[in-house]
C-alpha positions in Angstrom: 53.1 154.3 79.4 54.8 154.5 82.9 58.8 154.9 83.2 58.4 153.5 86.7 56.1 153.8 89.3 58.1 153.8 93.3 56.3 152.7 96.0 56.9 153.2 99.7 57.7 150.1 102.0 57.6 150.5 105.8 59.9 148.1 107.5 57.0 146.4 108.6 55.8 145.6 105.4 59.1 144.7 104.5 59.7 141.7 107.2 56.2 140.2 106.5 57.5 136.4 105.6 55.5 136.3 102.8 56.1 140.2 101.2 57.3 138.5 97.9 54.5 136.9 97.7 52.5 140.1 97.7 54.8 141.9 95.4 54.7 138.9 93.1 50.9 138.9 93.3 50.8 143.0 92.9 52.7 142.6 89.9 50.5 140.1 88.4 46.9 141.8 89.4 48.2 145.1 88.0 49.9 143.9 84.7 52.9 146.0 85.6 56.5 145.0 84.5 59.2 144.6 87.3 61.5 147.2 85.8 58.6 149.5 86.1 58.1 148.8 89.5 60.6 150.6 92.4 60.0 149.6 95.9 61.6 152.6 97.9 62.9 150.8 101.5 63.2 153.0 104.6 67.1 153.1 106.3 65.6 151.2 108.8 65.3 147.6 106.7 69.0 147.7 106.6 69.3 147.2 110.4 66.9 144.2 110.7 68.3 140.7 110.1 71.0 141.8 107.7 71.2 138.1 106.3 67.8 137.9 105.2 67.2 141.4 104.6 70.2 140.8 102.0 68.0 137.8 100.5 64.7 139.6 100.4 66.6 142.2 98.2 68.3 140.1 96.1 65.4 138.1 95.4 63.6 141.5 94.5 66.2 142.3 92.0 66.3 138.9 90.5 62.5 139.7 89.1 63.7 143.2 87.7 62.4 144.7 90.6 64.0 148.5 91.5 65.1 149.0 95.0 65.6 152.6 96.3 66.5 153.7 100.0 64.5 156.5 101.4 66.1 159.1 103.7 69.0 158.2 103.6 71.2 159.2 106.7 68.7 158.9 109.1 71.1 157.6 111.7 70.4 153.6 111.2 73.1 152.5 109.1 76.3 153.4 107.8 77.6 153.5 104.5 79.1 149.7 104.9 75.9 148.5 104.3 75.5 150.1 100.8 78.4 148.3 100.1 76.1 145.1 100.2 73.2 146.3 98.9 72.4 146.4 95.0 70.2 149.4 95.0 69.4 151.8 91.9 69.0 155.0 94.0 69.3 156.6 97.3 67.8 159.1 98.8 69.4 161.3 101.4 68.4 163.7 104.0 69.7 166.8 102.9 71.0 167.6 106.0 73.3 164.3 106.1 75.0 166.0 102.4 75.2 169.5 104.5 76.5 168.1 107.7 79.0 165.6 106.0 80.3 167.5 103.6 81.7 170.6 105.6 83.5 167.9 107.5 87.8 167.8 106.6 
């Protein structure tokens, strides 16, 4: 049996109106559970229509749904918006730890 299985969503993907739709329908035509499924979100989504961004995700965590950000620290949004955002993981650039940590 699968922990998880993460998935990569382009932000194009992402703002499709009916992409919950498709997830739900995924889910249902591949008998996996929500908590097994994580949908990893490029940095960009953040930056697009906050508001419904902000529904889209909470919709997805409502079914069980994991939500991971992918390359983090790309340069698209800051870290107010994590503030916002009910996410399981993040995943940085390693060179947004490097340069960010040498800083006073």
């Amino acid at each position: 049996m699968i922990q998880y299985l993460a998935v990569n969503v382009s932000s194009r993907q992402f703002q499709q109106k009916d992409f919950i739709e498709i997830v739900e329908s995924v889910i249902k035509q591949t008998n996996i559970k929500p908590h097994q499924l994580e949908l990893e979100l490029t940095e960009s989504i953040l930056v697009q229509n906050i508001e419904k961004t902000l529904q889209k995700l909470n919709t997805l965590k409502k079914m069980g749904i994991r939500l991971a950000i992918d390359d983090f620290g790309t340069g698209y949004s800051s870290l107010e918006y994590l503030k916002r955002l009910s996410l399981r993981r993040i995943e940085n650039r390693p060179i947004f730890c490097t340069r960010h940590s040498s800083r006073p």
